[in-house]
ZAMARGU-4260 file (C-alpha; in steps of 0.2 Angstrom, whole numbers, plus 5000, padded with zeros to 4 digits):
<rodrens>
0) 5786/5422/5515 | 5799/5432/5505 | 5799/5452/5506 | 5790/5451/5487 | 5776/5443/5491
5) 5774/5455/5509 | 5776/5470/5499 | 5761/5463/5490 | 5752/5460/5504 | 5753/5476/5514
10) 5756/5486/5497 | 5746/5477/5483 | 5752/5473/5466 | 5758/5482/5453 | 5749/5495/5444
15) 5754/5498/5426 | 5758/5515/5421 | 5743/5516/5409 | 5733/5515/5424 | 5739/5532/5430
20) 5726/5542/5423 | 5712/5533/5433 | 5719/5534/5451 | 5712/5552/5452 | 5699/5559/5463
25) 5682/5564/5463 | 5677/5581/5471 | 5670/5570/5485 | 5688/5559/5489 | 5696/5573/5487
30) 5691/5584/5500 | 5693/5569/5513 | 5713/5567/5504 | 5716/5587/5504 | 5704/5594/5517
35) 5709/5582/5534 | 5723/5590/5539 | 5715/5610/5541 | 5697/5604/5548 | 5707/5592/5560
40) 5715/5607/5566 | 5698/5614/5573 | 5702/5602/5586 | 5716/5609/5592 | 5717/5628/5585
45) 5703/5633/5598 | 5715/5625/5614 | 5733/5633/5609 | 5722/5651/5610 | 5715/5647/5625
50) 5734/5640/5635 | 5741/5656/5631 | 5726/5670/5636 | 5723/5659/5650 | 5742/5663/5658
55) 5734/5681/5661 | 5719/5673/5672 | 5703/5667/5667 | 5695/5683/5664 | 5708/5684/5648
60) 5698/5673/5639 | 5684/5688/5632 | 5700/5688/5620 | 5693/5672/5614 | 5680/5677/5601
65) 5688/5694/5595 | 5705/5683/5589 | 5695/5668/5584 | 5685/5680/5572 | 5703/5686/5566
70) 5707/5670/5561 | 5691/5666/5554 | 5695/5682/5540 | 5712/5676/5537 | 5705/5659/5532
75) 5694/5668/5520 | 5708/5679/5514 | 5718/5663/5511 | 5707/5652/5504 | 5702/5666/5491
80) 5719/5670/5486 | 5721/5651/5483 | 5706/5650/5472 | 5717/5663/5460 | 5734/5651/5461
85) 5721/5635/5455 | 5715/5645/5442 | 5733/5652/5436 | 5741/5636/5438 | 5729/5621/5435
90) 5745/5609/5432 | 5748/5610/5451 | 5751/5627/5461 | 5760/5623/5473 | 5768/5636/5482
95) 5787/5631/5475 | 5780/5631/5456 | 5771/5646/5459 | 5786/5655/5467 | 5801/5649/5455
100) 5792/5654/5439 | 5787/5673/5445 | 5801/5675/5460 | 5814/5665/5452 | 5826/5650/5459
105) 5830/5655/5478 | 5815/5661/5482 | 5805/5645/5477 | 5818/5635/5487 | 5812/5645/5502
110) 5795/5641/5499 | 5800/5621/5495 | 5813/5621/5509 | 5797/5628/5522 | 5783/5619/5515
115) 5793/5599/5520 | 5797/5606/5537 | 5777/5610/5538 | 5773/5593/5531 | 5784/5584/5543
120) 5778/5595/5557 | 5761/5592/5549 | 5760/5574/5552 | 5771/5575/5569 | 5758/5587/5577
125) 5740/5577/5569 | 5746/5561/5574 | 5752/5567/5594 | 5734/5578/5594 | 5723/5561/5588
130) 5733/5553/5602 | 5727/5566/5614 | 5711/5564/5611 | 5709/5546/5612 | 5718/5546/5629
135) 5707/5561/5635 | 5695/5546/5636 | 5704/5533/5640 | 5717/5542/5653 | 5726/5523/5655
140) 5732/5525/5637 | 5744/5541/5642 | 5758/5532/5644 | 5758/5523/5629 | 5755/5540/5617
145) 5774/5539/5607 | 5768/5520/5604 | 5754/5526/5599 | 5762/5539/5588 | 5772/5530/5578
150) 5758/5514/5576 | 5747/5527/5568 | 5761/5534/5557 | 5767/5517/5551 | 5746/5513/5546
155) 5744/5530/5536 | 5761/5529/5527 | 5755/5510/5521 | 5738/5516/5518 | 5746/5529/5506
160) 5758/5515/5499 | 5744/5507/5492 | 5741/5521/5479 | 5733/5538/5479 | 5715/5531/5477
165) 5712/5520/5487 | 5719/5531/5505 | 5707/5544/5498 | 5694/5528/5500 | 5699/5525/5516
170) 5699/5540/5523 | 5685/5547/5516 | 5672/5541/5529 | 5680/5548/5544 | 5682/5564/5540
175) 5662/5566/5534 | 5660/5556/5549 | 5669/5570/5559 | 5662/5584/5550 | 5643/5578/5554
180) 5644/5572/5571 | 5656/5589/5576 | 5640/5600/5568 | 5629/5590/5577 | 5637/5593/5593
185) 5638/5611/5588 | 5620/5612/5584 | 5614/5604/5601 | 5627/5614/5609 | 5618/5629/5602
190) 5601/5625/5605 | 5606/5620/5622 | 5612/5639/5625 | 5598/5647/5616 | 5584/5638/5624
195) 5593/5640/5643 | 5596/5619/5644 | 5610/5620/5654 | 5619/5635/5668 | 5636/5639/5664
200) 5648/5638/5677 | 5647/5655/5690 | 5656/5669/5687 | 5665/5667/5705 | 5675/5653/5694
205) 5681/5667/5683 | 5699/5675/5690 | 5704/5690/5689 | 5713/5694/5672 | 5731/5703/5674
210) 5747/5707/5663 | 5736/5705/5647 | 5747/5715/5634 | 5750/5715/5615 | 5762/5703/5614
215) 5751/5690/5625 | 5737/5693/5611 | 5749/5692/5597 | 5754/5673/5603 | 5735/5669/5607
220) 5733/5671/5590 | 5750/5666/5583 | 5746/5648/5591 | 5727/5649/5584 | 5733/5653/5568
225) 5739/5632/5567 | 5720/5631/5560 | 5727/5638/5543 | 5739/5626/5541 | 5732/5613/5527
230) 5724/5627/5516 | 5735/5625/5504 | 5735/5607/5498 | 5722/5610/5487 | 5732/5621/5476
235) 5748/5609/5477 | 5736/5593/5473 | 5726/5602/5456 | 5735/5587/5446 | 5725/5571/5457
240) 5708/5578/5454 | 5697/5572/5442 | 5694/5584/5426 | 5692/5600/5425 | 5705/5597/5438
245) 5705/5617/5440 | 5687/5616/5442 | 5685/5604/5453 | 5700/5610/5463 | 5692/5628/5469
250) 5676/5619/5472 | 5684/5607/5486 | 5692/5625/5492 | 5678/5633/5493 | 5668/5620/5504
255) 5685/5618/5515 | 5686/5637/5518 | 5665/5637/5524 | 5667/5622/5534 | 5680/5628/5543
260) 5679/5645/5547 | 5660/5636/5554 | 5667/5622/5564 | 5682/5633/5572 | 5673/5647/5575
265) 5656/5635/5583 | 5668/5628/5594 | 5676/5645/5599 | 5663/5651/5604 | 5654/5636/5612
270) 5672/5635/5622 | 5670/5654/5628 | 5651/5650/5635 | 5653/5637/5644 | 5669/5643/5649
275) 5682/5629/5647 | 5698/5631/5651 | 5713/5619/5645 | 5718/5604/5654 | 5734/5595/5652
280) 5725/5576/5654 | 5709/5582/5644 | 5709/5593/5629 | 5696/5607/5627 | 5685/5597/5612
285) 5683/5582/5624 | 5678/5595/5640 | 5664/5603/5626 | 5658/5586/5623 | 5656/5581/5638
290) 5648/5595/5645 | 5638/5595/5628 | 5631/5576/5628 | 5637/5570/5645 | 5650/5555/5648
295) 5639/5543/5637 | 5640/5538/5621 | 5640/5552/5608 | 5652/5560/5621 | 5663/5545/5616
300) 5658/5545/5597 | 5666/5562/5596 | 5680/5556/5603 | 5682/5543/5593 | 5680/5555/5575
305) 5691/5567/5584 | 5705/5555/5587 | 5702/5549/5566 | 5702/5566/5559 | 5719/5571/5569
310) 5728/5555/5564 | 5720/5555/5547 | 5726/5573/5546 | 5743/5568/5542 | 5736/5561/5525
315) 5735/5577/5519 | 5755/5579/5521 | 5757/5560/5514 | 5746/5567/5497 | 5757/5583/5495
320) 5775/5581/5504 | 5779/5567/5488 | 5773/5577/5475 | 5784/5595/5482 | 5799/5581/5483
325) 5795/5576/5465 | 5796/5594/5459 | 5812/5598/5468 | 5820/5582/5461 | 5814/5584/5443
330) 5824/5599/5445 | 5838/5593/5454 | 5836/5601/5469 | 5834/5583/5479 | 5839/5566/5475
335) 5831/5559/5460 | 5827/5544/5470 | 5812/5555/5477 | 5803/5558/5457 | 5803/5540/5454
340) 5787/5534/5455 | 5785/5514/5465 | 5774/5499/5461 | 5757/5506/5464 | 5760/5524/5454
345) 5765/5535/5470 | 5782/5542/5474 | 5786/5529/5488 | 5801/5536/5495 | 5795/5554/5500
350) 5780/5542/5507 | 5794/5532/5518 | 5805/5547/5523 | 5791/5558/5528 | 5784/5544/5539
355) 5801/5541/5547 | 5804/5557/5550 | 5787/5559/5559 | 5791/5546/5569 | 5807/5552/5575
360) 5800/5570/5581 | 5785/5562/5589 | 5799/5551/5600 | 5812/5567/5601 | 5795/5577/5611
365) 5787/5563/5619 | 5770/5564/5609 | 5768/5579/5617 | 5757/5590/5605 | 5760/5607/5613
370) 5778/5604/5612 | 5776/5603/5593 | 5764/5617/5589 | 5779/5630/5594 | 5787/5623/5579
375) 5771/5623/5568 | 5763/5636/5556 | 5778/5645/5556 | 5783/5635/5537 | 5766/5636/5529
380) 5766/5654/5530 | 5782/5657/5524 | 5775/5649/5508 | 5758/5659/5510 | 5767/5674/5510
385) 5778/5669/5495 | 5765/5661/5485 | 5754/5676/5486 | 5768/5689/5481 | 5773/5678/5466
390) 5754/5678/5460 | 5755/5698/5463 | 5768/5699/5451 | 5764/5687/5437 | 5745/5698/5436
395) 5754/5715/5435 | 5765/5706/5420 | 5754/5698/5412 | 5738/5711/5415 | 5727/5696/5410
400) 5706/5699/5412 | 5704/5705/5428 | 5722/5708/5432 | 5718/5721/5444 | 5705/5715/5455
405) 5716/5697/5455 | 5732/5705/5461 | 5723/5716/5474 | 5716/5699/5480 | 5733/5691/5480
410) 5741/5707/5488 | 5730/5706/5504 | 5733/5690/5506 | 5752/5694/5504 | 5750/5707/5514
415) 5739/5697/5529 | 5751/5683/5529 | 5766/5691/5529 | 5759/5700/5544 | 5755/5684/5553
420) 5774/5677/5546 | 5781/5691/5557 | 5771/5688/5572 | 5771/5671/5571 | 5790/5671/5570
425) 5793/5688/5584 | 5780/5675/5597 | 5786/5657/5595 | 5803/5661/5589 | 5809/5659/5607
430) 5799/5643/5613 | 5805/5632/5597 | 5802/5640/5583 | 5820/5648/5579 | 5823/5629/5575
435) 5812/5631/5561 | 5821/5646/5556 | 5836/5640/5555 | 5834/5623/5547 | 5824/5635/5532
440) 5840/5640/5525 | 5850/5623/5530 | 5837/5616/5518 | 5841/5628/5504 | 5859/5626/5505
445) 5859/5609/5505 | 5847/5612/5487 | 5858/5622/5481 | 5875/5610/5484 | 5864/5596/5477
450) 5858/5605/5462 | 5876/5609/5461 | 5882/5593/5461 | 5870/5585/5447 | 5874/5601/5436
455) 5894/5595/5439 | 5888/5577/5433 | 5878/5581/5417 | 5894/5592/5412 | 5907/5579/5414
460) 5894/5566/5407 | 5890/5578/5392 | 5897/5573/5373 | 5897/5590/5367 | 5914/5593/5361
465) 5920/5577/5365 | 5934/5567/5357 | 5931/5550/5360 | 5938/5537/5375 | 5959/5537/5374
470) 5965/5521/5372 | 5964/5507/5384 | 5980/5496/5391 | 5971/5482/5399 | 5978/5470/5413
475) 5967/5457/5421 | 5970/5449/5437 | 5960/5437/5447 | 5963/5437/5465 | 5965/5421/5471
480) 5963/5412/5490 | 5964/5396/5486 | 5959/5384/5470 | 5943/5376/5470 | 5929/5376/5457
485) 5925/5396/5461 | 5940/5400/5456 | 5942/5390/5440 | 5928/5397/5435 | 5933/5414/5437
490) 5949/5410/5429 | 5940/5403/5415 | 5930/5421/5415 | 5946/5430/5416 | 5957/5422/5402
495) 5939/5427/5392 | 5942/5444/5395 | 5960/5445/5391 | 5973/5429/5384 | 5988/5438/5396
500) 5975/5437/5412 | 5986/5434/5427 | 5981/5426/5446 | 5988/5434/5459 | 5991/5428/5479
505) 5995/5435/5493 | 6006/5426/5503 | 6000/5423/5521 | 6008/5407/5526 | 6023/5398/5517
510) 6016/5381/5519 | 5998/5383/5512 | 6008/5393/5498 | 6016/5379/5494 | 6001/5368/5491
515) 5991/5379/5481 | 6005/5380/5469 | 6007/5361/5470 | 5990/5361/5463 | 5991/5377/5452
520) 5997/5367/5437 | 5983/5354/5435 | 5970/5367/5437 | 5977/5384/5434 | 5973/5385/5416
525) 5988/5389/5413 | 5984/5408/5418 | 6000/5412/5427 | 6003/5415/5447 | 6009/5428/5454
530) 6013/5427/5473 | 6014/5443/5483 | 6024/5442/5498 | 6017/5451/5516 | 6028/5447/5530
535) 6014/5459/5542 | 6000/5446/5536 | 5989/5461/5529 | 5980/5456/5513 | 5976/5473/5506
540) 5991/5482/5507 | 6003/5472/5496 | 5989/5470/5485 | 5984/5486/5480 | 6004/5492/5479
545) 6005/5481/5465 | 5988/5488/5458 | 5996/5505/5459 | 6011/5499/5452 | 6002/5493/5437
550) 5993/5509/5435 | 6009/5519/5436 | 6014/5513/5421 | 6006/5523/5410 | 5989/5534/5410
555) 5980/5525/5398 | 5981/5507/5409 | 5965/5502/5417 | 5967/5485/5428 | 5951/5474/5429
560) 5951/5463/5446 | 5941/5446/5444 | 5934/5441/5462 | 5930/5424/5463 | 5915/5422/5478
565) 5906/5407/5481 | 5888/5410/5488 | 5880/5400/5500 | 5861/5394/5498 | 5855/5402/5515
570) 5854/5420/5518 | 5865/5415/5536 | 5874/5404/5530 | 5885/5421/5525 | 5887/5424/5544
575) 5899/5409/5545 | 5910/5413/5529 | 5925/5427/5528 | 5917/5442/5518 | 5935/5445/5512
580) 5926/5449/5492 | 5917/5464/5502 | 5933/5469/5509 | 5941/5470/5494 | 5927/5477/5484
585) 5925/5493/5495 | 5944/5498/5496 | 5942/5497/5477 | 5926/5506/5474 | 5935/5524/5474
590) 5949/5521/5464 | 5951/5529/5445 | 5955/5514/5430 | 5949/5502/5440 | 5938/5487/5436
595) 5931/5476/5449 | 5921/5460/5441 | 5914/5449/5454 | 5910/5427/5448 | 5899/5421/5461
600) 5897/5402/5462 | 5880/5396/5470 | 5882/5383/5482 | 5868/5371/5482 | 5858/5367/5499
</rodrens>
């Protein structure tokens, strides 16, 4: 099987570009595409509050409900200012687009530069929280979790391979799955505490609660604030939704933004009555479950929708992460490799590179989820805050209808998240998070030398004002080994090219010298020979002195080197050959005025 027909099979064939249009979404997919990755984080959101007010005792965790309801308005505030960006920008609102065309050029590099990191860290932390909840119920698998990692990574990154459509196909059904069976858990859990069905654990358990201070708070809800992350894929993805894609698009917001702030907040509070606290081999959704249904089979069943969710989480990222790297290559700010789209109409290398680098952070920290979420969040807000402060401006410009009361909305949700920015950055920065802000402005200077770079090509490549190619002074050489049938063909090919082609050897040994110009008159074609002598039996160095001494005769002389190569029938067969031709061909590749022409001749098997 050849790597053609396996791209097929894990890939699929080739969609043609006409088919473009009918790879969007439907309301429905899309919220399965755009929505995983924020209701996955209800998983998790709840447990990084809970490991950082339980530091200060037990008793720290009345904190709970007041920061969980914090987080629950600054969803709101989010999602609601995101509603305006879709509105404004129904081509795709994505924080970089938003930013460069009201902020300018730098600024929307920060906001690009941050949102990858969060993608990348998107998909690192989803995948190692899926993983901890299926080995929450099977405690044998810990060991295995990197494994497991990068197994899931390498499924989602195909899945999305395949095309737009059909990973919104495929992960469609878990995530209704996850949102059903977690408001069934929530209702019964509810019912259970209304009706007196269960007694909560004593209030001997409880310790007492000491060195609770602002700063402690200010982390518990930093690391809570991991359930925004995801919010704003909707407004970066406008473009894959079916028309009125604006329309559509605030709709799929809207229901994110109300299932959300329900399922995180239903679990906060569940988590605060019954008292869980976090536990390193058990996280706190599969402590609530059990509690809830018992060890049995629902118990497991949320388990299960909890693990799909969190590793189906990091579809969200594989939906927007090529789309950014498309926009920041159409404007050269990355290689143009990642705006070309592959086979099945999707940009497959910001697909690849995404996974791989996923992959490598979830090896770096062991799988271990609460060693990434120090890094998380931090990214996304950046480009909340930028986002927001962009859509202020272009309302007080523009003063469309409704210009006032649309940038008071964007303002406080400027204001909110740039708040959070601070606190995020003040609280994590020494646990990991100054990483993140230092690899920010890496990012942006390395745009910048790249966009640098391509302006530097389109100018030297540019025929404004130009005069036309000076003349050429053409010498041909062919560099020859030995004589056999690859050679005379590329002798043939060479005396094509120019009637004055001449061969050229280097001398290694006397005696095989002597036979190859023995039969150099039969089969030379008459091209003549020119021997170069190297007493220190290097190949390249007398070589390319008479290349430079050809060049040196004048600045219009260009020197074209004919490489005979035969090729052998079997990909292994190269393994047994000299690759001298390759040799040759990369000390040349550099070099100004010259030509390298390889004639292969294809032995038969």
């Amino acid at each position: 099987m050849n790597i053609s027909t396996l791209k097929k099979v894990f890939v699929g064939r080739p969609l043609p570009t006409a088919q473009a249009r009918h790879e969007r979404l439907s309301k429905r997919t899309a919220l399965a595409v755009f929505a995983s990755d924020a209701l996955s984080s209800v998983a998790y959101a709840t447990e990084e509050i809970l490991l950082i007010l339980v530091t200060a005792g037990t008793a720290a965790l009345a904190f709970t409900i007041p920061i969980g309801i914090a987080i629950s308005f600054l969803i709101v505030v989010v999602a609601s200012s995101y509603r305006q960006t879709i509105l404004a920008y129904p081509q795709g609102g994505g924080a970089y687009i938003v930013t460069k065309d009201n902020l300018g050029t730098l600024p929307s590099l920060v906001a690009g530069g941050a949102l990858l990191v969060d993608y990348v860290l998107t998909v690192a932390v989803s995948v190692a929280a899926g993983v901890a909840a299926l080995t929450s119920a099977f405690p044998a698998l810990f060991g295995h979790r990197v494994l497991l990692g990068v197994l899931f990574i390498v499924i989602i990154a195909t899945a999305n391979l395949r095309g737009i459509r059909e990973s919104g196909a495929l992960f469609a059904l878990p995530t209704y799955l996850f949102i059903g069976s977690f408001f069934a858990m929530l209702a019964y859990g509810y019912v259970r505490w209304l009706f007196g069905w269960e007694t909560p654990p004593p209030a001997t358990t409880m310790h007492a609660m000491h060195n609770v201070t602002l700063f402690l708070l200010l982390r518990a809800f930093s690391q809570g604030c991991t359930a925004l992350t995801g919010v704003e894929a909707v407004s970066d993805g406008v473009p894959a939704f079916k028309p009125s894609e604006a329309r559509n698009a605030r709709i799929v917001l809207s229901a994110l933004a109300l299932i959300l702030v329900t399922l995180f907040m239903g679990i906060t509070f569940l988590a605060r009555h019954y008292h869980v606290t976090p536990m390193e081999e058990e996280t706190v959704v599969s402590q609530l479950a059990r509690q809830i249904f018992g060890g049995g089979l629902l118990y497991y069943e949320i388990q299960a929708v909890t693990m799909l969710i969190l590793v189906l989480a990091a579809n969200t990222s594989f939906a927007d992460f090529p789309r950014l790297s498309y926009f920041l290559a159409r404007d050269g700010f990355i290689p143009r490799q990642f705006g070309t789209r592959g086979d099945r109409l999707v940009f497959s290398n910001g697909i690849l590179i995404l996974g791989g680098t996923a992959a490598v952070l979830i090896i770096v920290f062991g799988g271990d989820t609460h060693a990434l979420i120090p890094l998380y969040a931090l990214g996304v807000f950046v480009s909340f805050t930028l986002s927001q402060s962009s859509m202020v401006r272009r309302w007080l410009v523009r003063r469309d209808e409704g210009w006032w009361w649309r940038a008071w909305l964007n303002g406080l949700g400027a204001a909110t998240t740039g708040l959070v920015l601070l606190v995020i950055a003040v609280t994590k920065f020494a646990d990991g998070a100054w990483v993140v802000v230092m690899l920010i402005p890496v990012l942006v200077m390395a745009f910048m030398v790249i966009h640098r770079h391509y302006d530097d090509v389109a100018r030297q490549l540019s025929l404004d004002g130009y005069g036309g190619p000076p003349p050429i002074e053409h010498t041909v050489l062919v560099l020859v080994g030995d004589l056999h049938r690859g050679v005379t063909a590329a002798l043939r090919y060479a005396h094509t090219l120019s009637p004055s082609a001449r061969a050229v050897y280097v001398e290694l040994d006397p005696d095989k010298t002597r036979r190859l110009e023995d039969k150099w008159g039969k089969w030379g074609l008459g091209i003549p020979l020119v021997v170069l002598s190297s007493p220190y039996r290097s190949l390249l160095t007398p070589f390319l002195e008479y290349v430079n001494h050809l060049l040196a005769l004048g600045p219009n002389q260009v020197v074209t080197i004919v490489i005979p190569e035969f090729v052998p029938a079997r990909w292994w067969q190269h393994l047994l050959h000299n690759q001298t031709a390759l040799l040759i061909k990369g000390a040349l590749l550099f070099r100004k005025r010259v030509v390298v022409v390889d004639v292969p001749f294809h032995l038969e098997d």
